[in-house]
Biopython code that builds the backbone (N, CA, C, O; Angstrom):
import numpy as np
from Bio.PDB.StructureBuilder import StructureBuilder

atoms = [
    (1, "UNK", "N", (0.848, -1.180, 0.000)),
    (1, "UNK", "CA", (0.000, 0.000, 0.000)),
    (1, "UNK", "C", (0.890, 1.239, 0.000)),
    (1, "UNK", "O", (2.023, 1.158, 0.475)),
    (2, "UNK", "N", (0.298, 2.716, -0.660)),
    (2, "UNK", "CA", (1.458, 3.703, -0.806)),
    (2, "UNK", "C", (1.111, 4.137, 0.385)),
    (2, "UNK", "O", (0.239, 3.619, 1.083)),
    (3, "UNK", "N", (1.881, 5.262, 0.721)),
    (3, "UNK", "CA", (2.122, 6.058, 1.923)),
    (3, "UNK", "C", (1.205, 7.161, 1.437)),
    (3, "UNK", "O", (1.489, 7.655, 0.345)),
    (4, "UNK", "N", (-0.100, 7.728, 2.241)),
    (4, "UNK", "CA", (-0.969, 8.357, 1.995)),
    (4, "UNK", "C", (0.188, 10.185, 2.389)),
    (4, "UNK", "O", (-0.045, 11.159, 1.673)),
    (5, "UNK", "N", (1.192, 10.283, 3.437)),
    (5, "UNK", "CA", (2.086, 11.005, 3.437)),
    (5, "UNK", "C", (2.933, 11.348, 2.195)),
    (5, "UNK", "O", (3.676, 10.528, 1.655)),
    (6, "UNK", "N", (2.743, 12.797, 1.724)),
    (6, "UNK", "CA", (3.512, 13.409, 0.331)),
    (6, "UNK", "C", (4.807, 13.500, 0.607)),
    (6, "UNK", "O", (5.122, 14.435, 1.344)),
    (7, "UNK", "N", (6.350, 12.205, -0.095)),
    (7, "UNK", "CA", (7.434, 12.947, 0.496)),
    (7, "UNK", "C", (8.207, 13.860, -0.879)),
    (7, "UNK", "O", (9.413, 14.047, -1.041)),
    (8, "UNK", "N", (7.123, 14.300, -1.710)),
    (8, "UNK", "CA", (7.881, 14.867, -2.826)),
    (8, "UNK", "C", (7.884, 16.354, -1.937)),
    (8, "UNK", "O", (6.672, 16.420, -1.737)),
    (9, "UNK", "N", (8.403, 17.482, -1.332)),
    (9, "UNK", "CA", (8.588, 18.498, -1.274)),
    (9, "UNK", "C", (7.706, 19.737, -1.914)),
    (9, "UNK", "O", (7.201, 20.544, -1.133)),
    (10, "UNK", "N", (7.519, 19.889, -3.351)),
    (10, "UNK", "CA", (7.384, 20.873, -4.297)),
    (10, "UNK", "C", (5.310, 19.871, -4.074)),
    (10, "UNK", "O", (4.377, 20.659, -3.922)),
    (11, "UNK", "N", (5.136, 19.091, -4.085)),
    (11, "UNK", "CA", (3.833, 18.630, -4.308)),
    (11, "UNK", "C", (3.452, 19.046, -2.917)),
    (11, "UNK", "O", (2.674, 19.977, -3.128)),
    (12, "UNK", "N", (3.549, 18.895, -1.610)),
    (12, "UNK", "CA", (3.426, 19.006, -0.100)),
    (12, "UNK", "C", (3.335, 20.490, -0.139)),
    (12, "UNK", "O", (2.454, 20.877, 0.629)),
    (13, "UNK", "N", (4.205, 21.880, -1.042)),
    (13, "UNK", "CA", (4.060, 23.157, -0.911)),
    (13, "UNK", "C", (3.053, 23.233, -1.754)),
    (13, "UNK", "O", (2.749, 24.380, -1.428)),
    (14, "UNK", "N", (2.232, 22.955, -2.617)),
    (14, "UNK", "CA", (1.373, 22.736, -3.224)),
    (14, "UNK", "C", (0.271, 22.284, -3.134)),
    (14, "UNK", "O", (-0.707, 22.618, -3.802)),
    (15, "UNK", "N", (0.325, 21.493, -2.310)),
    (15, "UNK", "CA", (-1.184, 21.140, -1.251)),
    (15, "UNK", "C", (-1.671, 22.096, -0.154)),
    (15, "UNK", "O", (-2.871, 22.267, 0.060)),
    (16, "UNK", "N", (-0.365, 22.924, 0.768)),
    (16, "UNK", "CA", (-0.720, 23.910, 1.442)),
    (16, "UNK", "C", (-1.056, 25.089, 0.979)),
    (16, "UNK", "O", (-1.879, 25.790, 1.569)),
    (17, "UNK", "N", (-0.464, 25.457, -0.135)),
    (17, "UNK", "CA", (-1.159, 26.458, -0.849)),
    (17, "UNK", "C", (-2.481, 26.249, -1.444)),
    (17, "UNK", "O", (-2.978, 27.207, -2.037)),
    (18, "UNK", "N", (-3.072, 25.238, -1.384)),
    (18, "UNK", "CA", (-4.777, 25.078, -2.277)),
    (18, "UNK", "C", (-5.591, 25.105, -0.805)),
    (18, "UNK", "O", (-6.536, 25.845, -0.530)),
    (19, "UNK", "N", (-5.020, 24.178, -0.002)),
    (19, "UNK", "CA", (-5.936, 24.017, 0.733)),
    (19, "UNK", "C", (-5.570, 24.769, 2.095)),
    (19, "UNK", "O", (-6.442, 24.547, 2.935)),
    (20, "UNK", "N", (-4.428, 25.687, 2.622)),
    (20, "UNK", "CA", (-4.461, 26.264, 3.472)),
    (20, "UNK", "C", (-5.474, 27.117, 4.212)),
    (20, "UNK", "O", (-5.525, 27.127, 5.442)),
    (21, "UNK", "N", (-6.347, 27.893, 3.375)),
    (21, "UNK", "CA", (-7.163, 28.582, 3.742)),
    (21, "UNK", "C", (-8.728, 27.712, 4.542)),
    (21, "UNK", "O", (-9.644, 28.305, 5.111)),
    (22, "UNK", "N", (-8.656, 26.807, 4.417)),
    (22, "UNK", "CA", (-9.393, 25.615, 4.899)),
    (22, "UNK", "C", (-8.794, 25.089, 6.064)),
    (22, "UNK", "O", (-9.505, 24.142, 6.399)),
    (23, "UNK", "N", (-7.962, 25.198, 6.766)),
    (23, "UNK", "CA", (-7.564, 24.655, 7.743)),
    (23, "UNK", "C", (-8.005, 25.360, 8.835)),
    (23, "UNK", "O", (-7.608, 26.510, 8.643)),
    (24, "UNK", "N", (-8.761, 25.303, 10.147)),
    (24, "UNK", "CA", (-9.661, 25.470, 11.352)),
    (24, "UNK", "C", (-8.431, 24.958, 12.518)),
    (24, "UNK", "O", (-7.976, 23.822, 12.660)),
    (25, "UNK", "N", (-8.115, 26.093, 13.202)),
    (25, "UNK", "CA", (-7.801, 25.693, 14.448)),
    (25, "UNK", "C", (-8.760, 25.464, 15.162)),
    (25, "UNK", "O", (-9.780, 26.152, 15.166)),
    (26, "UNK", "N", (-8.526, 24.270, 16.003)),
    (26, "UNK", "CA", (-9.108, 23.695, 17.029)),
    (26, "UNK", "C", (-8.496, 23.682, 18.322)),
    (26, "UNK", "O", (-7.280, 23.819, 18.461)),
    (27, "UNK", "N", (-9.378, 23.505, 19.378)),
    (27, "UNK", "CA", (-8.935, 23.794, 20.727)),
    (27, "UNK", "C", (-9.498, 23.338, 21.868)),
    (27, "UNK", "O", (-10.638, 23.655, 22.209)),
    (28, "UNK", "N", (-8.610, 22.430, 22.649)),
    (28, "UNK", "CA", (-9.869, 22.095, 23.527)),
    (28, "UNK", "C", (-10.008, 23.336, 25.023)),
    (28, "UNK", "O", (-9.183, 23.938, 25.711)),
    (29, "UNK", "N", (-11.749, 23.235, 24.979)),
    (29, "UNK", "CA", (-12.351, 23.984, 25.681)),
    (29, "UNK", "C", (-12.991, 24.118, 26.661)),
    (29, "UNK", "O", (-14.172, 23.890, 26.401)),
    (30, "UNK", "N", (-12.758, 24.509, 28.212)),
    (30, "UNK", "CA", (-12.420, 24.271, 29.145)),
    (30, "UNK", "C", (-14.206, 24.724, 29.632)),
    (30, "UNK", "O", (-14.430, 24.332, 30.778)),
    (31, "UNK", "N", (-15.259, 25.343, 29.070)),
    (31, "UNK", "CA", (-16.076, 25.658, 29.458)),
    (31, "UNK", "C", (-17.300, 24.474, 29.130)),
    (31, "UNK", "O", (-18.371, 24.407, 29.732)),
    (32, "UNK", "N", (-16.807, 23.477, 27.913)),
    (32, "UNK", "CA", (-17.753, 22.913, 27.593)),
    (32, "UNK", "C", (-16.785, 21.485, 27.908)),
    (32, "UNK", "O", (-17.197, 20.517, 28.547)),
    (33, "UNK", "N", (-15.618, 21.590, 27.389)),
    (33, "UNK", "CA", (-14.829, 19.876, 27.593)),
    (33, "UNK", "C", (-14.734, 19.573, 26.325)),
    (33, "UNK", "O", (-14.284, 18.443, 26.141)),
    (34, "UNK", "N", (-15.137, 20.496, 24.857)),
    (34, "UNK", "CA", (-15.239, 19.716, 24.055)),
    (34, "UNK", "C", (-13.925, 20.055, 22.946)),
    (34, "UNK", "O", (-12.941, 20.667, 23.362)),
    (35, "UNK", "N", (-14.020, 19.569, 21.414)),
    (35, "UNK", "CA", (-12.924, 20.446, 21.033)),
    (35, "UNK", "C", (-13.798, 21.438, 19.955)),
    (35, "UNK", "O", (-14.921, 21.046, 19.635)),
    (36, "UNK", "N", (-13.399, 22.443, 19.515)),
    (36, "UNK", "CA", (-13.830, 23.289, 18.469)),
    (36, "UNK", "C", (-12.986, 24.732, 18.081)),
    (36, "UNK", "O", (-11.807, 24.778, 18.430)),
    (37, "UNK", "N", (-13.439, 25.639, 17.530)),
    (37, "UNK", "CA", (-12.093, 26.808, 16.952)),
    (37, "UNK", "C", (-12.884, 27.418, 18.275)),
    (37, "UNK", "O", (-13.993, 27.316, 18.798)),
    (38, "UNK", "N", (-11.172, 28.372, 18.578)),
    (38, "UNK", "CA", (-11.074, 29.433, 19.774)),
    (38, "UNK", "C", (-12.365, 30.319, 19.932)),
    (38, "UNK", "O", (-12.718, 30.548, 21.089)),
    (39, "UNK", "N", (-13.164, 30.883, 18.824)),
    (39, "UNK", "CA", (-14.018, 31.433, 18.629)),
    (39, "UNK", "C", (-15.224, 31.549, 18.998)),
    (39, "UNK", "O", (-15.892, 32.561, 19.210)),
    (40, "UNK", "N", (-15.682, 29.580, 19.127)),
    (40, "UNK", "CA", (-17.360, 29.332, 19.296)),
    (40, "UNK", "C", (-17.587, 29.966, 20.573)),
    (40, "UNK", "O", (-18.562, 30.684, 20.351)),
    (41, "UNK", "N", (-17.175, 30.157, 22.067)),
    (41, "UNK", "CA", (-17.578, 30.998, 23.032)),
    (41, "UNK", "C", (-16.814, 32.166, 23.413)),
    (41, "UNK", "O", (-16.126, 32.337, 24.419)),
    (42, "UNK", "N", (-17.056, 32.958, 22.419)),
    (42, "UNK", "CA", (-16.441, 34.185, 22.824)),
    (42, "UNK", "C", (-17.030, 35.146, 23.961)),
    (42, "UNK", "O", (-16.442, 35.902, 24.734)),
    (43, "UNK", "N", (-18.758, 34.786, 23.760)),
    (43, "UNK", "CA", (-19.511, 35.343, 25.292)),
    (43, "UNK", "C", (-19.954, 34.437, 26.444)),
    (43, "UNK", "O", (-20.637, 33.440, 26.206)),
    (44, "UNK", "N", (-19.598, 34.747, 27.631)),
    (44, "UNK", "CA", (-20.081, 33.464, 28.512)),
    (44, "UNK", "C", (-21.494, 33.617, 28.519)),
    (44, "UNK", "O", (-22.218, 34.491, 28.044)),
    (45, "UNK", "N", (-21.743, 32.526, 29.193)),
    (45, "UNK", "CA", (-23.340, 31.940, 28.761)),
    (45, "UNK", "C", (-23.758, 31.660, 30.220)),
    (45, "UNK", "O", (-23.010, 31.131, 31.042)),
    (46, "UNK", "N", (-25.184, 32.113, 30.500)),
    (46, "UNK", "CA", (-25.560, 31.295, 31.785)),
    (46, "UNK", "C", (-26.758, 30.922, 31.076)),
    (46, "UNK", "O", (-27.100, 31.088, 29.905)),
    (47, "UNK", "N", (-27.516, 30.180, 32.425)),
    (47, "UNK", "CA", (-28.066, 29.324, 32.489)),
    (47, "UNK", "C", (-29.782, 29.750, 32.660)),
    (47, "UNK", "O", (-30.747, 28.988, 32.607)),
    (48, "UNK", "N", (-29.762, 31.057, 32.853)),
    (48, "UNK", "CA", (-30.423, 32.074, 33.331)),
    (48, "UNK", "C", (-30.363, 33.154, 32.575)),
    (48, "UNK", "O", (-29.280, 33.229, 31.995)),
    (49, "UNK", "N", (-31.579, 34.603, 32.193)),
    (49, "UNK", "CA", (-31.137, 35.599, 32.321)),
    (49, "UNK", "C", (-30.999, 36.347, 33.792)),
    (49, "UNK", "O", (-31.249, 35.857, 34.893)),
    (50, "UNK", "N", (-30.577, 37.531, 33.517)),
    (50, "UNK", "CA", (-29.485, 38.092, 34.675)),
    (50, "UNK", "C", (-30.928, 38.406, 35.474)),
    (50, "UNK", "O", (-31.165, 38.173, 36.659)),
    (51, "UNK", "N", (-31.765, 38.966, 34.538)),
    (51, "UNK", "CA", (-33.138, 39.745, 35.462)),
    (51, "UNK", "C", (-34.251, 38.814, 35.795)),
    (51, "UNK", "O", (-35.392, 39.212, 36.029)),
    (52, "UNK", "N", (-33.845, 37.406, 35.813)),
    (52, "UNK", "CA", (-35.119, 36.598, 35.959)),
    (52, "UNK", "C", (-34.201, 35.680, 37.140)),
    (52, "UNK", "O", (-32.982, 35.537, 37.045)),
    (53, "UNK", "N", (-35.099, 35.055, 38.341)),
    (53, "UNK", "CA", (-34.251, 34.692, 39.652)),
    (53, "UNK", "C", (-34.150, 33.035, 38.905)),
    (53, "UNK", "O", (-34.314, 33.054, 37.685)),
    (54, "UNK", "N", (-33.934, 31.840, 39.443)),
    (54, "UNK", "CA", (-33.410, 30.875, 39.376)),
    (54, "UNK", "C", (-34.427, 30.612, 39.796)),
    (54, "UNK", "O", (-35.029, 31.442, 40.477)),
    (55, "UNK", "N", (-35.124, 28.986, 39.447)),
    (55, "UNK", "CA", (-36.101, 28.871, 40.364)),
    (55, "UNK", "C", (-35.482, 27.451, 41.131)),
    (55, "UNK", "O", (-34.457, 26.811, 40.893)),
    (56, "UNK", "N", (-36.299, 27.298, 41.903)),
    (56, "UNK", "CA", (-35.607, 26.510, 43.098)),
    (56, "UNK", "C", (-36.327, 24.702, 43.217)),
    (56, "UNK", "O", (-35.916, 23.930, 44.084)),
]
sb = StructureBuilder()
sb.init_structure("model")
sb.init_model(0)
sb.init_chain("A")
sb.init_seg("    ")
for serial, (resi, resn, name, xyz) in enumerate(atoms, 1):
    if name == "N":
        sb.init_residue(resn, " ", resi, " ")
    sb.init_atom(name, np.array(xyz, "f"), 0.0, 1.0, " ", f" {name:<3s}", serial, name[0])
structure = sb.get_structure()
């Protein structure tokens, strides 16, 4: 079976240039546990709004 890894050089700079702009940092995230880009909670979230009490 071939090596699904490109070791030609000039073909490997050539794949990052087509498809670079497609690449998503990911991150794992300490508010949910899960992984996804830095981005998805940029506002914290409750559980509640601020002006309505919790009910018990």
């Amino acid at each position: 079976m071939d090596s699904l890894i490109p070791t030609n050089p000039a073909l490997q700079h050539e794949i990052e240039e087509e498809f670079g702009e497609l690449q998503l940092e990911i991150v794992h995230c300490e508010l949910c546990g899960d992984y996804h880009p830095p981005e998805l909670h940029l506002a914290r979230y409750s559980a509640f709004e601020d002006d309505e009490p919790a009910e018990a």
